[in-house]
Phi, psi and omega in degrees: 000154206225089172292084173291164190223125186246198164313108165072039174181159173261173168182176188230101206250163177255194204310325207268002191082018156287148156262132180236027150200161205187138150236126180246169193229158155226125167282141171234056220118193160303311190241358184212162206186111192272136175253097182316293183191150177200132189214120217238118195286156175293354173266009148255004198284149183065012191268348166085000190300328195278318180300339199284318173270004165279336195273327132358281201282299194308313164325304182302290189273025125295327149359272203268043185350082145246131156295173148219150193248090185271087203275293174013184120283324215268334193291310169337308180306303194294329185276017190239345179233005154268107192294346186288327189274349166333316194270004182236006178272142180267000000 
C-alpha cells in the first residue's frame, strides 16, 4: 500500500490517481495537532488502511514532538485500544 503525505494529511489514491483514503491533521500551536477526519472508501474496508494511516500521522508527529488530539471518532478508537500512543496523546 503507497501512502502519500499531501498538506496536513496522508492519503491512498488508487490505480487511476482517485484517493480512496485519507486522514487529515491540523497543527495548532507549537506543539500539538488534532487529527480531524479519516476516511476510508469502501473497497478498502476491513484492510487495516485506516490504522495504518493513523500509525502514519502518529509517526509524523512524533517526529516534529506533537501531542495529538484525536478528535476523529475512528482515530479517537485507535488511540483508546492502543496503549503504544499513550505517550503522544494529549
Amino acid at each position: 500500500m503507497d501512502i502519500q503525505e499531501g498538506h496536513n494529511k496522508f492519503y491512498v489514491n488508487d490505480g487511476d490517481g482517485n484517493q480512496i483514503a485519507e486522514i487529515v491533521f491540523v497543527p495548532t500551536g507549537e506543539h500539538l495537532s488534532i487529527i480531524e477526519h479519516t476516511d476510508v472508501d469502501e473497497s478498502l474496508k476491513g484492510q487495516g488502511v485506516g490504522k495504518l494511516l493513523v500509525a502514519k500521522v502518529v509517526e509524523k508527529m512524533r517526529a516534529e514532538n506533537r501531542k495529538i488530539i484525536p478528535l476523529c471518532p475512528f482515530a479517537k478508537h485507535e488511540f483508546d485500544k492502543t496503549r503504544e500512543y499513550d505517550d503522544i496523546r494529549a
